[in-house]
OpenMM code with the backbone's topology and positions (N, CA, C; nanometers):
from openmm import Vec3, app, unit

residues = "UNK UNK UNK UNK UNK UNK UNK UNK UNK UNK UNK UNK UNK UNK UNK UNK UNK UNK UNK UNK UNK UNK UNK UNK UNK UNK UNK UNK UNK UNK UNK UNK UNK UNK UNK UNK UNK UNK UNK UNK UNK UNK UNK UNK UNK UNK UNK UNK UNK UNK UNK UNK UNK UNK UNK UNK UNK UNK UNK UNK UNK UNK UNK UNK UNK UNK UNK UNK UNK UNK UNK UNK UNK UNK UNK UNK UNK UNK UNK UNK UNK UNK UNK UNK UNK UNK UNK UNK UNK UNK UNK UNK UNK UNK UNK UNK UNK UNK UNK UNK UNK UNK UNK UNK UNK UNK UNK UNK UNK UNK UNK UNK UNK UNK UNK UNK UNK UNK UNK UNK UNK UNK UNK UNK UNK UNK UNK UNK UNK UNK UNK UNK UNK UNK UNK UNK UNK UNK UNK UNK UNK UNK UNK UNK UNK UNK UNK UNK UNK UNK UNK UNK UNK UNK UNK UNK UNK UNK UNK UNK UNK UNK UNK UNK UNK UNK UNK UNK UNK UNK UNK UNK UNK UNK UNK UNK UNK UNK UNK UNK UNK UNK UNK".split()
positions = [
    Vec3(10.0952, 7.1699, -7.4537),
    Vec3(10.1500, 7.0782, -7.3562),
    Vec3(10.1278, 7.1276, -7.2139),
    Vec3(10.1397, 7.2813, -7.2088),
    Vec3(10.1279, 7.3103, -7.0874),
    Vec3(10.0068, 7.3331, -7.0289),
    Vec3(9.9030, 7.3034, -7.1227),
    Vec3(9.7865, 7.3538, -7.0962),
    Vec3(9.7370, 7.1970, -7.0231),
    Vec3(9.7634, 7.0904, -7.1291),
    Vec3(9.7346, 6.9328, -7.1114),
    Vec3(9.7361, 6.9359, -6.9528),
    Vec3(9.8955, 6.9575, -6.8915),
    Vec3(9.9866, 6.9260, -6.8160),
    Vec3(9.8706, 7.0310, -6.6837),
    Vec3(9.8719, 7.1416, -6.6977),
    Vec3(9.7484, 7.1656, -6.5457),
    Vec3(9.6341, 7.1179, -6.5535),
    Vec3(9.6159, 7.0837, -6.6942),
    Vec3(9.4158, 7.0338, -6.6555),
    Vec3(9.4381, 6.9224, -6.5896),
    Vec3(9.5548, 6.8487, -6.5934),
    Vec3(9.5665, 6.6862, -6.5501),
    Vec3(9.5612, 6.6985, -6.3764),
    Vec3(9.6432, 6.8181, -6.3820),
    Vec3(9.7094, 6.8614, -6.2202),
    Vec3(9.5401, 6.8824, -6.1260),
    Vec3(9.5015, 6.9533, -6.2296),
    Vec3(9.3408, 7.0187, -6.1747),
    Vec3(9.2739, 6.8984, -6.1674),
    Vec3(9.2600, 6.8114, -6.2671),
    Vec3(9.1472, 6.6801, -6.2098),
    Vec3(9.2012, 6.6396, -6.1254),
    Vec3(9.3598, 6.5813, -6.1104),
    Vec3(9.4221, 6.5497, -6.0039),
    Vec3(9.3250, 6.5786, -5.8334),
    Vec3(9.4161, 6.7442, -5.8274),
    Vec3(9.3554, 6.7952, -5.7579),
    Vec3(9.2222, 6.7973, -5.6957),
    Vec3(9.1554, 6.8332, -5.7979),
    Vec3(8.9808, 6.7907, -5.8250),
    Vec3(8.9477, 6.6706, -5.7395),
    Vec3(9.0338, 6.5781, -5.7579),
    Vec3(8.9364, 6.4332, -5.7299),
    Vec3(8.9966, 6.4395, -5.6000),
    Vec3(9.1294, 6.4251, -5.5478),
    Vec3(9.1654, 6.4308, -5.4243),
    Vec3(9.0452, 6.5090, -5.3098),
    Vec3(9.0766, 6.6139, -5.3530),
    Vec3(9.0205, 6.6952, -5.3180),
    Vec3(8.8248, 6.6520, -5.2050),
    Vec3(8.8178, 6.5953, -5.3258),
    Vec3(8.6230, 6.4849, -5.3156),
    Vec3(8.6364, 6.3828, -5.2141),
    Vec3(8.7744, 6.2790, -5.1943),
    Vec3(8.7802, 6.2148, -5.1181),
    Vec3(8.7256, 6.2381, -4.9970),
    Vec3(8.6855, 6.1761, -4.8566),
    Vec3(8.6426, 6.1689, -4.7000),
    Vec3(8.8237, 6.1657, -4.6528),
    Vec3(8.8186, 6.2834, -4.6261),
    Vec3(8.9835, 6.3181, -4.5350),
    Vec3(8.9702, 6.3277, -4.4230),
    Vec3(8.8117, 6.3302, -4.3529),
    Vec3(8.8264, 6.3409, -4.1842),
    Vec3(8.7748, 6.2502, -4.1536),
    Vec3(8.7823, 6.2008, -3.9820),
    Vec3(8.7853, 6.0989, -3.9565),
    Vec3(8.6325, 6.0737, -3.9348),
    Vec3(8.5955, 5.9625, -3.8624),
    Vec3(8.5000, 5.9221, -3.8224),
    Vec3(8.4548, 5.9609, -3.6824),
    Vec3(8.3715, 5.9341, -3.6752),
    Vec3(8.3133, 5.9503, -3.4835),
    Vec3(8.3703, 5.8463, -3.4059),
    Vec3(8.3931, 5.7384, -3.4404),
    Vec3(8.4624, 5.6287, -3.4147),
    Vec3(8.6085, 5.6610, -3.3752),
    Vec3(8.6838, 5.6883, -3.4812),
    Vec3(8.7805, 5.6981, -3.4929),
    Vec3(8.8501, 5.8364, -3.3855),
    Vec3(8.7605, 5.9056, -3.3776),
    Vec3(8.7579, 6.0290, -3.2779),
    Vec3(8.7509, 5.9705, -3.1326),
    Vec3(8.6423, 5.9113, -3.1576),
    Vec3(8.6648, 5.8255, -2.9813),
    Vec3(8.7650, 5.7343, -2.9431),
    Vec3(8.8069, 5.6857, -3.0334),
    Vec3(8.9450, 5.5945, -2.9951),
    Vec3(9.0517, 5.6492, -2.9768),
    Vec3(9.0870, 5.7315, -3.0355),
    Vec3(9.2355, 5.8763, -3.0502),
    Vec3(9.1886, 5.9139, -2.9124),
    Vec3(9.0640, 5.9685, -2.8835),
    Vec3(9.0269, 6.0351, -2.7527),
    Vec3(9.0763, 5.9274, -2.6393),
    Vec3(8.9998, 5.8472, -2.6559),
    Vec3(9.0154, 5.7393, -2.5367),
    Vec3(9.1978, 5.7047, -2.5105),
    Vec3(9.2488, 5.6776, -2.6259),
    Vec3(9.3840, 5.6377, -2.6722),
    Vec3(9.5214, 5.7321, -2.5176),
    Vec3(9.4214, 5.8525, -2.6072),
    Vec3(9.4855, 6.0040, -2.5152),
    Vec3(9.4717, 6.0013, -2.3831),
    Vec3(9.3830, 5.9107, -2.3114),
    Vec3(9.3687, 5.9711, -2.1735),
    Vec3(9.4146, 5.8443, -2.1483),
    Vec3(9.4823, 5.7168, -2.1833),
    Vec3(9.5499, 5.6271, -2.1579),
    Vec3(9.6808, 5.6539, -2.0756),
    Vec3(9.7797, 5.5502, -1.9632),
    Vec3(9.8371, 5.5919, -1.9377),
    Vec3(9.8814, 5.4866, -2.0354),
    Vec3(10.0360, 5.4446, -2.0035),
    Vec3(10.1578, 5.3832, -2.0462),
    Vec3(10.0947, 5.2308, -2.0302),
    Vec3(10.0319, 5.2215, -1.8834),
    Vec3(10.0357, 5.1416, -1.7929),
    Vec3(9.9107, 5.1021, -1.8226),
    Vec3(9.8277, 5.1456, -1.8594),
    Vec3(9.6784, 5.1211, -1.9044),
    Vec3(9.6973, 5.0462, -2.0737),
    Vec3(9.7742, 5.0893, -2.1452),
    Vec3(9.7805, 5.0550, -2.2463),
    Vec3(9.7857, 4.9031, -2.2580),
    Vec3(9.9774, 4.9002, -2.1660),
    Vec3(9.9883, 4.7703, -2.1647),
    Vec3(9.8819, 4.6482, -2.1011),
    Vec3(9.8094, 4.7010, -1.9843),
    Vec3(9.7320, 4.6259, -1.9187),
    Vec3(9.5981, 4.5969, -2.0641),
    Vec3(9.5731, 4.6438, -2.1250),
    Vec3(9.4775, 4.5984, -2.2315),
    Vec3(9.5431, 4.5149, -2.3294),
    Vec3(9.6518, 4.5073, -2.3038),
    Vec3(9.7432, 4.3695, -2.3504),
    Vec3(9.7521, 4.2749, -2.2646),
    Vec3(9.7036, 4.2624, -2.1342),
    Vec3(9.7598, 4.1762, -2.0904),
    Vec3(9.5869, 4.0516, -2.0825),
    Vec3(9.6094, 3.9341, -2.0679),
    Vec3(9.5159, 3.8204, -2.1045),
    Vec3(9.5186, 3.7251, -1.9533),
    Vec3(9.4373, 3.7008, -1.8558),
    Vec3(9.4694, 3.5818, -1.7872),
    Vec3(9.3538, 3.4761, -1.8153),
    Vec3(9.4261, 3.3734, -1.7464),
    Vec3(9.3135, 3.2767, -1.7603),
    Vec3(9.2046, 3.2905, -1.5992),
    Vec3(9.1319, 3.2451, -1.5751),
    Vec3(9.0332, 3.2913, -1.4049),
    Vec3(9.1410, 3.1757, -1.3536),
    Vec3(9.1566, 3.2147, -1.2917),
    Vec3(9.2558, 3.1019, -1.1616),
    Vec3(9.3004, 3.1418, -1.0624),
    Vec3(9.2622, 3.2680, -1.0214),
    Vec3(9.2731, 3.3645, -0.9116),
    Vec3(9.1147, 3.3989, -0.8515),
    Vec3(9.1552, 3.4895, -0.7466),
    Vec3(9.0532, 3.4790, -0.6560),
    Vec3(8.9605, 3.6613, -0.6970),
    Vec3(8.8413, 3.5853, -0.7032),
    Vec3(8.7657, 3.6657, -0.7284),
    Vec3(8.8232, 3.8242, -0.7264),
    Vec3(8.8394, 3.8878, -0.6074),
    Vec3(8.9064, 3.9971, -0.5418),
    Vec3(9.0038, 4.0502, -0.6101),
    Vec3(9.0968, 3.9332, -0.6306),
    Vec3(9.2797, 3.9947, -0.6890),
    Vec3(9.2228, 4.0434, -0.8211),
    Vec3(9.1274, 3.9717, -0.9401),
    Vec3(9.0868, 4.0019, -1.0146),
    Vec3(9.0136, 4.1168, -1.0695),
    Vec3(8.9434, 4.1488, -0.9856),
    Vec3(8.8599, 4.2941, -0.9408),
    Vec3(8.9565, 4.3535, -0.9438),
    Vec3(9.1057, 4.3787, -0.8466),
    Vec3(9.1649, 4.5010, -0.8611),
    Vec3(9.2546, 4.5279, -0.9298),
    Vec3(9.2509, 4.3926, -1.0173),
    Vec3(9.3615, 4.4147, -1.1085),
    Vec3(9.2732, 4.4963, -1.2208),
    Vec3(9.1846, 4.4371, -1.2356),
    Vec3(9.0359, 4.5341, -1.3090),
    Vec3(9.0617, 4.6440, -1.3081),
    Vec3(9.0526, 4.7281, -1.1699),
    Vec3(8.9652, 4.8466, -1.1342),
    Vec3(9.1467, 4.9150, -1.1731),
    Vec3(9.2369, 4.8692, -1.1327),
    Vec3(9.3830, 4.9274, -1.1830),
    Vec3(9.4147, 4.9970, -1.3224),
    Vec3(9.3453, 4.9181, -1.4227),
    Vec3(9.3543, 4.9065, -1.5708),
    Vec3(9.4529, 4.7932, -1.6009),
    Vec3(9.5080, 4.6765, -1.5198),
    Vec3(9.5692, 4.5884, -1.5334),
    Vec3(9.5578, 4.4890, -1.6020),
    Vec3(9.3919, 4.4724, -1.6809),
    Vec3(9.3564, 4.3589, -1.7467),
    Vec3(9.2687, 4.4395, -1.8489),
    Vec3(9.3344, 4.3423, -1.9936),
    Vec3(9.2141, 4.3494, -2.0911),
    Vec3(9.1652, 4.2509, -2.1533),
    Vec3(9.1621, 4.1230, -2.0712),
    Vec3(9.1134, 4.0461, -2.1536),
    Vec3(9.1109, 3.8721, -2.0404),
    Vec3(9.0320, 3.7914, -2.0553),
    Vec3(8.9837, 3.7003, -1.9796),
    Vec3(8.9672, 3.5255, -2.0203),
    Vec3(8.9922, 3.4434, -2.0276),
    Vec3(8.9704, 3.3508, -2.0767),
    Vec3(8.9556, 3.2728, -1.9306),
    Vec3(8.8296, 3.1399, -2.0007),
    Vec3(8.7209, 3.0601, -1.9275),
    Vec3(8.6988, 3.0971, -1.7609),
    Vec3(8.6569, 3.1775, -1.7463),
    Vec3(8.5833, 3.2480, -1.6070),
    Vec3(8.4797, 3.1872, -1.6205),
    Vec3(8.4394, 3.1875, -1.4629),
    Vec3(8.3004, 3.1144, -1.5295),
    Vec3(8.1482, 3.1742, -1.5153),
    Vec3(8.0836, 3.1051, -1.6115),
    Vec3(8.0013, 3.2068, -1.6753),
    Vec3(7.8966, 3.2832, -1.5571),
    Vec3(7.8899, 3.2637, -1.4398),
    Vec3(7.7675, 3.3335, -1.3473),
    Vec3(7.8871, 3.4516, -1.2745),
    Vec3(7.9948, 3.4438, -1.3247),
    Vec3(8.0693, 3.5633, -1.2521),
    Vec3(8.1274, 3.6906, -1.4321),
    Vec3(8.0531, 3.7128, -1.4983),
    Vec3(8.0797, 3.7472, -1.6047),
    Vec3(8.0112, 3.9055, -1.5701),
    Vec3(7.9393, 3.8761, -1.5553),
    Vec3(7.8466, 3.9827, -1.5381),
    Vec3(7.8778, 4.1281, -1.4136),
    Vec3(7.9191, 4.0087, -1.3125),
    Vec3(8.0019, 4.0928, -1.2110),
    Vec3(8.1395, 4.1596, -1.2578),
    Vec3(8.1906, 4.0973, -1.2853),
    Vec3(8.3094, 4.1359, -1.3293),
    Vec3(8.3550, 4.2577, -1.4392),
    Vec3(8.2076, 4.2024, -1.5464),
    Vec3(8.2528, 4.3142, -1.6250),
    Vec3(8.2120, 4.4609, -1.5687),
    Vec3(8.0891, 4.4629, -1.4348),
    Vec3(8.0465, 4.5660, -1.4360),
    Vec3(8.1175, 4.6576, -1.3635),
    Vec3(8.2350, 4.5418, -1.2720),
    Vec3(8.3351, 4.6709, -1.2203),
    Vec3(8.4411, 4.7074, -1.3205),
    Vec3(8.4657, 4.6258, -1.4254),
    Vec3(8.5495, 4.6660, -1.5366),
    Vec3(8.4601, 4.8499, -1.6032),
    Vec3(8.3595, 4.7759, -1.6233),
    Vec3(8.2621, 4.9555, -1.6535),
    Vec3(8.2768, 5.0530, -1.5898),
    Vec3(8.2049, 4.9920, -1.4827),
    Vec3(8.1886, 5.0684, -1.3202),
    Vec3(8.2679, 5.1913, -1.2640),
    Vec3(8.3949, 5.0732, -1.2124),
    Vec3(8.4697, 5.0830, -1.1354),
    Vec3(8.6223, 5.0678, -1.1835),
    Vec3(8.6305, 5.0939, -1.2962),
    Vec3(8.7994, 5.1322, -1.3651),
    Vec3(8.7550, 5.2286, -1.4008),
    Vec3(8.9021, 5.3288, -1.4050),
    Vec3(8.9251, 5.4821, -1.4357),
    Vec3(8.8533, 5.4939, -1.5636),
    Vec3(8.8721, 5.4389, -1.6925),
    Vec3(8.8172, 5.4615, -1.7852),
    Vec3(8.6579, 5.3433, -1.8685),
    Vec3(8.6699, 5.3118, -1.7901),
    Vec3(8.5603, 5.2277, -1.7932),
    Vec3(8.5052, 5.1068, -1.9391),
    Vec3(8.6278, 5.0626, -1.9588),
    Vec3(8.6819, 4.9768, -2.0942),
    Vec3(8.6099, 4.8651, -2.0586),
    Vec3(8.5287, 4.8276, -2.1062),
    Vec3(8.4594, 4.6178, -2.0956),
    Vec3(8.6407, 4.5556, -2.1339),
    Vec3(8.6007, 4.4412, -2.0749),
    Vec3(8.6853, 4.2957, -2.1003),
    Vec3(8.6672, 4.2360, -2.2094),
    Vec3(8.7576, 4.1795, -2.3032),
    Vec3(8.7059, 4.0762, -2.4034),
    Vec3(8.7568, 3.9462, -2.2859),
    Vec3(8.6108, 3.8863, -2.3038),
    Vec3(8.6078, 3.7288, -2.2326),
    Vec3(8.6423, 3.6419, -2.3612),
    Vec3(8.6811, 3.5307, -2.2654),
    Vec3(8.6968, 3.4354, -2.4220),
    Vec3(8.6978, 3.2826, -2.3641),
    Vec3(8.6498, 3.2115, -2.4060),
    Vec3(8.6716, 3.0570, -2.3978),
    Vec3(8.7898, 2.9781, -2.4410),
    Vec3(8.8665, 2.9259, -2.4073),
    Vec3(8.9820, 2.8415, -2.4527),
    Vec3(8.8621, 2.6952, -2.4797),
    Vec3(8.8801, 2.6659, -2.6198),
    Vec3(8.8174, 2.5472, -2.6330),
    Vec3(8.8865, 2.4472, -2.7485),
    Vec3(8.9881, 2.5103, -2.7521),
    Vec3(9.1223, 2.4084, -2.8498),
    Vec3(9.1228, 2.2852, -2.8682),
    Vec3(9.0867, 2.2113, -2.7484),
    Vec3(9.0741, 2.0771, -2.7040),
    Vec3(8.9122, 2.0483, -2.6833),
    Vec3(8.8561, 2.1115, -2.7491),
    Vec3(8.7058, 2.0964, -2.8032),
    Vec3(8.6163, 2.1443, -2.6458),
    Vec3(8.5334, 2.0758, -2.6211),
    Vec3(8.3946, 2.1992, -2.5363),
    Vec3(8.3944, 2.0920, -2.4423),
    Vec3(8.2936, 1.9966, -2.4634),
    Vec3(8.1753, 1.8321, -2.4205),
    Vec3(8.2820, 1.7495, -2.4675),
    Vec3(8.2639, 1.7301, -2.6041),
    Vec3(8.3505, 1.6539, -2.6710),
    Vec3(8.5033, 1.6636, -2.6564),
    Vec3(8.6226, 1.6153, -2.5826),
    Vec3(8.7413, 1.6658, -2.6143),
    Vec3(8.8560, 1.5804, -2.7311),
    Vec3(8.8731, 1.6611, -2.7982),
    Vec3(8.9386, 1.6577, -2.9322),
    Vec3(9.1307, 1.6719, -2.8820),
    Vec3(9.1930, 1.5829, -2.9843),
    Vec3(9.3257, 1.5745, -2.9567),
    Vec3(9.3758, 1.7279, -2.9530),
    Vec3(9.5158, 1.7633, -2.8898),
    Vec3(9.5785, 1.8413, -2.9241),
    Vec3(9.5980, 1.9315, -3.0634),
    Vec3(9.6015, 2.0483, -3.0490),
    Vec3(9.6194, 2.1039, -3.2411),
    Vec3(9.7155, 2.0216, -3.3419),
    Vec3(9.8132, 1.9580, -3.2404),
    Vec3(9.9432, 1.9241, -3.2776),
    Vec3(9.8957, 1.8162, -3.3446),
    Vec3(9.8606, 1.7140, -3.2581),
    Vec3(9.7747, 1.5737, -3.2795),
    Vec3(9.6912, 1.6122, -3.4401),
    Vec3(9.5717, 1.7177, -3.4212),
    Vec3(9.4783, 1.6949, -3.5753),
    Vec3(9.5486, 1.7023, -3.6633),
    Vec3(9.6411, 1.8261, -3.6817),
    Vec3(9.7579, 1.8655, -3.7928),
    Vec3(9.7767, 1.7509, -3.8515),
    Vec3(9.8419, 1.6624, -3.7918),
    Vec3(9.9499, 1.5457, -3.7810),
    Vec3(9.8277, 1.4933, -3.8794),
    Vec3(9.6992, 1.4915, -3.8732),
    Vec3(9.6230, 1.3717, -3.9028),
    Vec3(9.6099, 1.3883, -4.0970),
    Vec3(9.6633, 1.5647, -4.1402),
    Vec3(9.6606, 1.5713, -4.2485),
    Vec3(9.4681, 1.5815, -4.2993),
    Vec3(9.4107, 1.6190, -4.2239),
    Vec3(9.3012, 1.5616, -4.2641),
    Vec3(9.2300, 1.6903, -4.2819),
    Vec3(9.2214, 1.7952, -4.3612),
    Vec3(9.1312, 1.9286, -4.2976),
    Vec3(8.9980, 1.8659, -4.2795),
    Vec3(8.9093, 1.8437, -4.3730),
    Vec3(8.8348, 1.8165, -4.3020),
    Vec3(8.7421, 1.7692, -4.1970),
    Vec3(8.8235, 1.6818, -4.1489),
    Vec3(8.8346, 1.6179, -3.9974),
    Vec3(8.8717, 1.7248, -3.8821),
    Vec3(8.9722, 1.8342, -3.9222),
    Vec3(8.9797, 1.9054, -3.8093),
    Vec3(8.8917, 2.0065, -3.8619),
    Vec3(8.8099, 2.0537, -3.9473),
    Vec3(8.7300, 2.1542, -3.9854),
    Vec3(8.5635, 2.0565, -3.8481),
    Vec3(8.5523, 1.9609, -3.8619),
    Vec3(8.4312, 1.9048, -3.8502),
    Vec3(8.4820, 1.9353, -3.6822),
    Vec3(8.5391, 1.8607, -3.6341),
    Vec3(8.5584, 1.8828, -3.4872),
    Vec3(8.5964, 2.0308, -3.4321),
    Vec3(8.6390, 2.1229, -3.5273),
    Vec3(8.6582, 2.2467, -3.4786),
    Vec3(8.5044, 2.3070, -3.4587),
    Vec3(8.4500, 2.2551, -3.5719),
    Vec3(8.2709, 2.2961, -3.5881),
    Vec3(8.2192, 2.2445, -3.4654),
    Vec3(8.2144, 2.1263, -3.4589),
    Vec3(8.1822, 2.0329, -3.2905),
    Vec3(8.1631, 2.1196, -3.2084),
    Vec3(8.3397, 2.1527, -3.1643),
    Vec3(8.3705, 2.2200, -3.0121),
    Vec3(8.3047, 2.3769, -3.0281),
    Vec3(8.2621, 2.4369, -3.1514),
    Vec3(8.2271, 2.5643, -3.1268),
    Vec3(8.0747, 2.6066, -3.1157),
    Vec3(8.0092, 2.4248, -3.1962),
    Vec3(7.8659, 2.4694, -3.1416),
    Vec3(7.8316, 2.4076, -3.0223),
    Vec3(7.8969, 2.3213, -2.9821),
    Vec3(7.8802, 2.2673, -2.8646),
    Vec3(7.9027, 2.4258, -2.7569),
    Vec3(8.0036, 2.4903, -2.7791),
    Vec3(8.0426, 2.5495, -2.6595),
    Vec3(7.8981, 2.6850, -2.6630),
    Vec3(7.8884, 2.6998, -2.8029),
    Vec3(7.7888, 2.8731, -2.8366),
    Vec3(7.6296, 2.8102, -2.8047),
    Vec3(7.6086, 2.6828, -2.7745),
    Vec3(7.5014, 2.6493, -2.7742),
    Vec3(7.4753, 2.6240, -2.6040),
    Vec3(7.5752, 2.6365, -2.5430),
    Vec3(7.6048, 2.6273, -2.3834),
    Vec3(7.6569, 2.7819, -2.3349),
    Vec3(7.5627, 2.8938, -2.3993),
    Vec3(7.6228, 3.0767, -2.4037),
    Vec3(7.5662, 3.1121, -2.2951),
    Vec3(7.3982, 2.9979, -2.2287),
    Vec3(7.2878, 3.0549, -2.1626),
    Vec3(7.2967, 2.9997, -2.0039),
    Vec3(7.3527, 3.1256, -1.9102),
    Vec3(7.3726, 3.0745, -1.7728),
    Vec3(7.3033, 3.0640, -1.6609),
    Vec3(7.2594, 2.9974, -1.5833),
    Vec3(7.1333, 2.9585, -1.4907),
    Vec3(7.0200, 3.0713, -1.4848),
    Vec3(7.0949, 3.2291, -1.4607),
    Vec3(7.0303, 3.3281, -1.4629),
    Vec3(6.9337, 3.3753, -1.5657),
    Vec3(7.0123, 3.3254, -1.7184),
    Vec3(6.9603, 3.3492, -1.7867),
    Vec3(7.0157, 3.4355, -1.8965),
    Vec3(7.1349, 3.4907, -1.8341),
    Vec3(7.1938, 3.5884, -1.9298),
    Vec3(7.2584, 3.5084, -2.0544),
    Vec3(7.2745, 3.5649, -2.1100),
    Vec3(7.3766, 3.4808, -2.2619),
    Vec3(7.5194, 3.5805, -2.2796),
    Vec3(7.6214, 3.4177, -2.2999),
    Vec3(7.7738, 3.4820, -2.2561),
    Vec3(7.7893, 3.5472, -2.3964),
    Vec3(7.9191, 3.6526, -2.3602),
    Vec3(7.9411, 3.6425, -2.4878),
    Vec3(8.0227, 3.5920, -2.5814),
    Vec3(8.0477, 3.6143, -2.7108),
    Vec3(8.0937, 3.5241, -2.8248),
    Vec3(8.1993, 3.4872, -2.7686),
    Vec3(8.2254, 3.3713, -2.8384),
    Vec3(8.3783, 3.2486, -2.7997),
    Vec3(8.4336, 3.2883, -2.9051),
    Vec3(8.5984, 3.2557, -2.9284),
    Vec3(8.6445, 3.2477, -2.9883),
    Vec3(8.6892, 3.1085, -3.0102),
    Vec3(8.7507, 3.0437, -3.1172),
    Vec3(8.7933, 2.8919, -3.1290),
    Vec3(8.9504, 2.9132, -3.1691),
    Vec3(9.0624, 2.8703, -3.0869),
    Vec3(9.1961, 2.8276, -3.1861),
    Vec3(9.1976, 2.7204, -3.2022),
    Vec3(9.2179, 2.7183, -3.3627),
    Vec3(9.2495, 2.6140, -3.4019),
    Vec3(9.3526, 2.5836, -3.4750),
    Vec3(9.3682, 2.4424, -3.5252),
    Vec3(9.4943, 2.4025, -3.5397),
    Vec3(9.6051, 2.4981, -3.6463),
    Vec3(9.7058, 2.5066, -3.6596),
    Vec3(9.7785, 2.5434, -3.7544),
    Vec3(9.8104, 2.4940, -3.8959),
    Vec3(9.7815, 2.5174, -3.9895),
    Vec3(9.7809, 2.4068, -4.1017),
    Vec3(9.9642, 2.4345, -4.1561),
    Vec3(10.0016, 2.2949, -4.1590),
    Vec3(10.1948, 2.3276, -4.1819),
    Vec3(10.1820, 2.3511, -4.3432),
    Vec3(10.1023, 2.4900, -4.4241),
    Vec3(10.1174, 2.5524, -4.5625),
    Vec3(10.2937, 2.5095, -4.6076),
    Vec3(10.3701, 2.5629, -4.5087),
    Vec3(10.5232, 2.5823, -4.5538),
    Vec3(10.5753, 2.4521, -4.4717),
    Vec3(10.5493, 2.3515, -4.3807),
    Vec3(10.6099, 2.2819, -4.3705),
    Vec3(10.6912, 2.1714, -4.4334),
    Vec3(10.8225, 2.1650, -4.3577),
    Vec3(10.9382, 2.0766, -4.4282),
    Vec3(10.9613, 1.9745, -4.3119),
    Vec3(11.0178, 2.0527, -4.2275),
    Vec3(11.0915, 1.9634, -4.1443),
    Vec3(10.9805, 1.8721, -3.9999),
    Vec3(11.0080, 1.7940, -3.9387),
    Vec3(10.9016, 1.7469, -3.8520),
    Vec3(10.9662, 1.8380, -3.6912),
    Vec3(11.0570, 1.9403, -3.6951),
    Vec3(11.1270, 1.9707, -3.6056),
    Vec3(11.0676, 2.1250, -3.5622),
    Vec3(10.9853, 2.1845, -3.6598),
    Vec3(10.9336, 2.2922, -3.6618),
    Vec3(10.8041, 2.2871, -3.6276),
    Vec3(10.7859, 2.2408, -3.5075),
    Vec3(10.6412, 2.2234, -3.4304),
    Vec3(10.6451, 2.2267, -3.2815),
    Vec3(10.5190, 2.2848, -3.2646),
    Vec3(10.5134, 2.2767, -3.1053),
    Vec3(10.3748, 2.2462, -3.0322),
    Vec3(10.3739, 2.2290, -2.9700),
    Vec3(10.2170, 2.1350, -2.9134),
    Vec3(10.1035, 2.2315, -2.9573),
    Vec3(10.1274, 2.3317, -2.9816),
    Vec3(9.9667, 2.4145, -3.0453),
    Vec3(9.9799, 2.4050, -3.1942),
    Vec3(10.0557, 2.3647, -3.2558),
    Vec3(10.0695, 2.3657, -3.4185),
    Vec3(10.1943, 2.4060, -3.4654),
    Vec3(10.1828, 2.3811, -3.5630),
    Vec3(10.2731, 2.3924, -3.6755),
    Vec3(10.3426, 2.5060, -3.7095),
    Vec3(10.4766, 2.4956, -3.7054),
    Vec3(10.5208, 2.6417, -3.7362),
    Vec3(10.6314, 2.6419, -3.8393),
    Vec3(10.7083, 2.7366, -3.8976),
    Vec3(10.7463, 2.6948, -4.0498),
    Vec3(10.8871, 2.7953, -4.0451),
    Vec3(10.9780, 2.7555, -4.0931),
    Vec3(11.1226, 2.7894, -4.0920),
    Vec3(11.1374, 2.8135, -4.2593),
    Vec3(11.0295, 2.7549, -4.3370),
    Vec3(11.0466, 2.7666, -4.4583),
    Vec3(10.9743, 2.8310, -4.5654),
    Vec3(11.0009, 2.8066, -4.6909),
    Vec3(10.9212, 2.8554, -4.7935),
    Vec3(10.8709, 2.7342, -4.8961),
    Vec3(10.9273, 2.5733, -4.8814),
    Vec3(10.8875, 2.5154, -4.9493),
    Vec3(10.7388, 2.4320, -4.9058),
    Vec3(10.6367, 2.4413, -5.0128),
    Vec3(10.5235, 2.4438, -5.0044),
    Vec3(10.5031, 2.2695, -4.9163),
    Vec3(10.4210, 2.2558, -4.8702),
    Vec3(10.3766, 2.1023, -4.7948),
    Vec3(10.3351, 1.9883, -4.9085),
    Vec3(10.3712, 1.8923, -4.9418),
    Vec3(10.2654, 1.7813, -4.9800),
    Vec3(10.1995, 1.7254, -4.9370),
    Vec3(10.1312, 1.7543, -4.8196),
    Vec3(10.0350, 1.7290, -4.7266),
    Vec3(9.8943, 1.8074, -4.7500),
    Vec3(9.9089, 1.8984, -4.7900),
    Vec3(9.7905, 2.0106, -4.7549),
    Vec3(9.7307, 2.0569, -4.9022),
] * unit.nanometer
topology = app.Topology()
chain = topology.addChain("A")
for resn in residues:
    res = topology.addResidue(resn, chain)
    for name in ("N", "CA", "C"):
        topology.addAtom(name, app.Element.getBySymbol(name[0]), res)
């Protein structure tokens, strides 16, 4: 029994042992980077605006570590922007840019709230498709550069919806556990 009982311990051991226990190069640079973060840097890579400010305020909220992230700027100032994000911030982090195109690109499509309502996935699958090749097929800016990737939100599907009271103009949201007869 006691003999059973360490060989088990030893393959145990054994195999643990074989596993990848250190990290990656990746994973080394992010802990690294992580580390020379302040408090204040952290949060600012949380923080998201939309462009509706003036070129300038934007830049120094940049060059601060105040921003990590951008939605519909427009596309011949992308390039500038990110390069003082590189450049010219302490740690030199790119921006995730992003397109708000909810309400579709060319084509504009009802509210999330509105398709939901329509019960229809595939109707909001087809127009979500619409607004995202419409928008990735419009990536290429006078200069020539190509933006980068969009993201699409789309609607919320009410899986758990019950009540018609548990919604809000971007979709569907759920207080419950009983399944939809809708979906």
């Amino acid at each position: 029994m006691k003999k059973g009982l360490f060989v088990i311990c030893m393959a145990a051991l054994f195999a643990t042992s074989c596993t990848q226990t250190g990290k990656t190069e990746e994973d080394r640079f992010i802990e690294d980077l992580l580390s020379q973060m302040t408090l204040e840097e952290k949060i600012g890579q949380m923080n998201q605006i939309h462009f509706d400010k003036s070129l300038d305020s934007i830049k120094a909220q940049v060059r601060n570590g105040e921003l990590g992230s951008m939605l519909n700027i427009d596309p011949k100032l992308i390039n500038e922007i990110q390069k003082t994000a590189v450049e010219e911030s302490r740690l030199g982090i790119p921006l995730i840019i992003g397109r708000d195109i909810v309400h579709g690109y060319k084509t504009v499509l009802p509210i999330p709230l509105g398709m939901a309502a329509s019960f229809d996935p595939q109707l909001v699958e087809k127009g979500t498709h619409m607004a995202a090749t419409e928008c990735s097929t419009s990536r290429a800016t006078p200069a020539g550069d190509v933006l980068p990737r969009v993201w699409a939100k789309t609607p919320i599907w009410p899986v758990n919806w019950v009540s018609p009271w548990c919604v809000d103009s971007k979709g569907t949201t759920s207080l419950t556990t009983t399944p939809s007869p809708h979906v």
